[in-house]
DRENDO-908007 format. One line per field, with one value per residue (C-alpha): x, y, z; residue number from 1. Coordinates in steps of 0.1 Angstrom, whole numbers. Layout:
# residues N
c1	(X, ...)
c2	(Y, ...)
c3	(Z, ...)
nr	(NUM, ...)
***
This chain:
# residues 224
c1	(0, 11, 19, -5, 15, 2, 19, 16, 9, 6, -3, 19, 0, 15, -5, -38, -30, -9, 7, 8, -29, -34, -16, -25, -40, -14, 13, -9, -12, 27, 30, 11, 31, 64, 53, 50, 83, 106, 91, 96, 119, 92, 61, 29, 27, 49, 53, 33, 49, 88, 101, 86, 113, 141, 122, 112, 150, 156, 129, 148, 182, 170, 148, 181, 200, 182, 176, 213, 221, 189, 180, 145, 137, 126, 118, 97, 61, 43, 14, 32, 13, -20, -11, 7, -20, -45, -19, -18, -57, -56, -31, -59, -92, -117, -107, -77, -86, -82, -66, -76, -65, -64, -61, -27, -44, -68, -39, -18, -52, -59, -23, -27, -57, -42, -10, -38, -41, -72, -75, -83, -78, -79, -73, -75, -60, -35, 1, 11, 48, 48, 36, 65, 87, 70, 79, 115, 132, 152, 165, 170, 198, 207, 188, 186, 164, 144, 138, 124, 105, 87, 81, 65, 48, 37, 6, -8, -31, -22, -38, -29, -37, -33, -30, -36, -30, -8, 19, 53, 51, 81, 60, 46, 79, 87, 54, 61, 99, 77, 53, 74, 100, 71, 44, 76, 97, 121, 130, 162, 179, 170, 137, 129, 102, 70, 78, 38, 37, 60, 55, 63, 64, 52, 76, 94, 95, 69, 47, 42, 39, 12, -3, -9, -26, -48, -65, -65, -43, -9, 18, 39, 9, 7, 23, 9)
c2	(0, 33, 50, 83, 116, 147, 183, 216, 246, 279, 308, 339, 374, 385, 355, 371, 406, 432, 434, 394, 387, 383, 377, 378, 348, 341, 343, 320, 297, 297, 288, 256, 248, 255, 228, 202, 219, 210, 174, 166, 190, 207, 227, 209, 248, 274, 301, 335, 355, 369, 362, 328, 305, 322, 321, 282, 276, 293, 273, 236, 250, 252, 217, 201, 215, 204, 171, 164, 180, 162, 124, 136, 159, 131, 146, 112, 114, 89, 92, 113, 106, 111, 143, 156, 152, 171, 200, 201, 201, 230, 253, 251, 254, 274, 293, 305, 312, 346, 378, 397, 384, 352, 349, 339, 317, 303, 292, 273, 252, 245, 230, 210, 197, 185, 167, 147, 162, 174, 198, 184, 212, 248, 282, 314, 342, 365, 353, 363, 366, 328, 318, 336, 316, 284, 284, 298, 297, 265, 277, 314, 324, 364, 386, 406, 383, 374, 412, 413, 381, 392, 428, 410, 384, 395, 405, 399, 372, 335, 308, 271, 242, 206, 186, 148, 127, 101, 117, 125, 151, 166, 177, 204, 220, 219, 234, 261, 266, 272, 295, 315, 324, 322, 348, 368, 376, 391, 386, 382, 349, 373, 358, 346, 374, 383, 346, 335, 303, 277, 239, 216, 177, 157, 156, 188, 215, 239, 212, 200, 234, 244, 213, 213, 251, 238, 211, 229, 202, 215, 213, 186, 162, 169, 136, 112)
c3	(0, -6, 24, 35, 36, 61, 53, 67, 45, 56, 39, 44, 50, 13, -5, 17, 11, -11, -45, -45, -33, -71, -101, -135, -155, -175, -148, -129, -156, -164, -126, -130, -161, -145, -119, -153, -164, -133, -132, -175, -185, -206, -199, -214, -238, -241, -215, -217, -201, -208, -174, -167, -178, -161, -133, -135, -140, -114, -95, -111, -98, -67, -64, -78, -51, -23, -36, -38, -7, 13, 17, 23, -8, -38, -69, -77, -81, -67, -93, -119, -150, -136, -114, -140, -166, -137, -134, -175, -176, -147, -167, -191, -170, -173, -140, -149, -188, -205, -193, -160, -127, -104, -64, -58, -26, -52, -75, -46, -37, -73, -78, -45, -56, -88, -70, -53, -20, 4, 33, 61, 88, 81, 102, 93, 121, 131, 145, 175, 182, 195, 163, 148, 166, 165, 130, 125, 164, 153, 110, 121, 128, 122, 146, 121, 100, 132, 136, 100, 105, 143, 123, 89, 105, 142, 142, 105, 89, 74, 65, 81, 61, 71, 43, 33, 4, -8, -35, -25, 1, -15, -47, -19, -18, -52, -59, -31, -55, -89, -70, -53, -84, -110, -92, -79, -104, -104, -64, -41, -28, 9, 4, 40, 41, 19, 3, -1, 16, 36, 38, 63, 73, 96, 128, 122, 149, 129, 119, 154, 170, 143, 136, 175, 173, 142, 159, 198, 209, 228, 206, 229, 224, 190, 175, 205)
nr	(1, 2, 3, 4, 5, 6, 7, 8, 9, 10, 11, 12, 13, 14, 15, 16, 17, 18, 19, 20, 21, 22, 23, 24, 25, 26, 27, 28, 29, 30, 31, 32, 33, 34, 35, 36, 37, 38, 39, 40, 41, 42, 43, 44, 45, 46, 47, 48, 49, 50, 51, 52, 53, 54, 55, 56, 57, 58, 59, 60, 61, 62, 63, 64, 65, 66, 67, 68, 69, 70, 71, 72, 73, 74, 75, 76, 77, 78, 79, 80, 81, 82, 83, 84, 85, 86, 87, 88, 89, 90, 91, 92, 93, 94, 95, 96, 97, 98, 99, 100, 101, 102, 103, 104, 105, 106, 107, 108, 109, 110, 111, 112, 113, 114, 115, 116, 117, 118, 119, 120, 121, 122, 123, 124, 125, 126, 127, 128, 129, 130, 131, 132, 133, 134, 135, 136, 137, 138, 139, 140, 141, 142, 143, 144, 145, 146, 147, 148, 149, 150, 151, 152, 153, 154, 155, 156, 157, 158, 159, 160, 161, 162, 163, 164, 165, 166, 167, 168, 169, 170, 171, 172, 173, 174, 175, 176, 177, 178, 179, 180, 181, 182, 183, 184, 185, 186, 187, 188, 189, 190, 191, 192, 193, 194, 195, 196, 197, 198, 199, 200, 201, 202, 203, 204, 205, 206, 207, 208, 209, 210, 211, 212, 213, 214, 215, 216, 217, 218, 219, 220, 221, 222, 223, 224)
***
C-alpha cells in the first residue's frame, strides 16, 4: 500500500494581502506549467509570459539543489502521469482562462488539488509573536532576519492548512519553489520574508507546533 502523507501549509500574510494577493491569468497559468516543467523537463505549452522561464529555471536549480544535498527531498512522483496530466488540464481550465486576474491563494489550492491532495484542517487568524517563533526559532539564525521576520509576521493574517493525500510530500515544496519564483519575479535569494507560503512535514518543529494550534491540541501532544 502506498503510504498516506500529512503536510503543513501555511499561507503567508503576502498571498492574503498586497501586490501578491493576485496575479494575472497568465502568470498563474505559467506557474502551473512550470510545476510540469521541473518534473519533464518541458512545460505541457509554451510560456506566456517573458520572465517565466528564467524564473522556473531558477525554481529547477534550486529543487536540484536540495535534492542532492537532502535524503528527504525526492523529486519522484508517486502518481506522476496522472497528477501531472491534472496540473496540465488546470493550466488550461476554465478558471484561470483569458486575461484579468487570479487569487494567488486560489492558485496554490488549485495546484494541491491536482497533486492529489485534500484539506483536512484549516485556520484562518493573526500570529502572535509565539507563532512567529514556532515556525523559525530553530532555522533562524541572524537577529537581524528574526527582527524582519517578528516585524513581517507578528501580528498579520495566514492561513494554516493541514494537508492529506498520498503523493510525494516533497511535490509540496517543489510546488512552493515554482510558486514562489514564477508569481515573484524578479525577487532576491534574501527571500525569508514576503515569500507567499511555507510547507512543512510531519515531525518537524513547525509542523508539530502548528499542527498542535490547528487542531487545539498543545503542541507537545501533537504527534501522540
Amino acid at each position: 500500500m502506498i503510504p498516506r502523507s500529512d503536510a503543513l501549509m501555511i499561507l503567508k500574510p503576502d498571498v492574503l494581502g498586497g501586490p501578491y494577493a493576485e496575479c494575472p491569468r497568465p502568470v498563474a497559468r505559467d506557474a502551473v506549467r512550470g510545476l510540469v516543467d521541473v518534473y519533464t523537463g518541458r512545460p505541457p505549452a509554451p510560456y506566456e509570459v517573458a520572465t517565466s522561464g528564467g524564473a522556473v529555471g531558477w525554481a529547477r536549480r534550486n529543487v536540484d539543489r536540495k535534492t542532492a544535498a537532502r535524503g528527504w527531498y525526492d523529486k519522484e512522483l508517486r502518481s506522476g502521469p496522472e497528477h501531472l496530466d491534472r496540473l496540465s488540464a488546470l493550466a488550461c481550465s476554465p478558471e484561470l482562462a483569458g486575461g484579468g486576474r487570479a487569487q494567488t491563494a486560489g492558485l496554490i489550492l488549485r495546484m494541491v488539488d491536482a497533486l492529489g491532495f485534500t484539506v483536512v484542517e484549516r485556520a484562518r487568524r493573526r500570529f502572535t509573536h509565539r507563532d512567529v517563533l514556532g515556525l523559525y526559532a530553530y532555522n533562524t539564525h541572524y537577529t537581524r532576519l528574526a527582527g524582519d521576520l517578528t516585524a513581517y509576521l507578528s501580528g498579520a493574517e495566514g492561513e494554516i492548512l493541514l494537508l492529506a493525500g498520498d503523493e510525494n510530500l516533497s511535490s509540496l515544496h517543489i510546488l512552493k519553489e515554482v510558486v514562489r519564483r514564477v508569481v515573484r519575479y524578479p525577487t532576491t535569494h534574501y527571500d525569508a520574508l514576503e515569500n507567499l507560503l511555507h510547507v512543512s512535514d510531519p515531525g518537524a518543529t513547525d509542523w508539530t507546533y502548528f499542527e498542535g494550534t490547528l487542531t487545539r491540541r498543545p503542541p507537545h501532544l501533537a504527534q501522540m
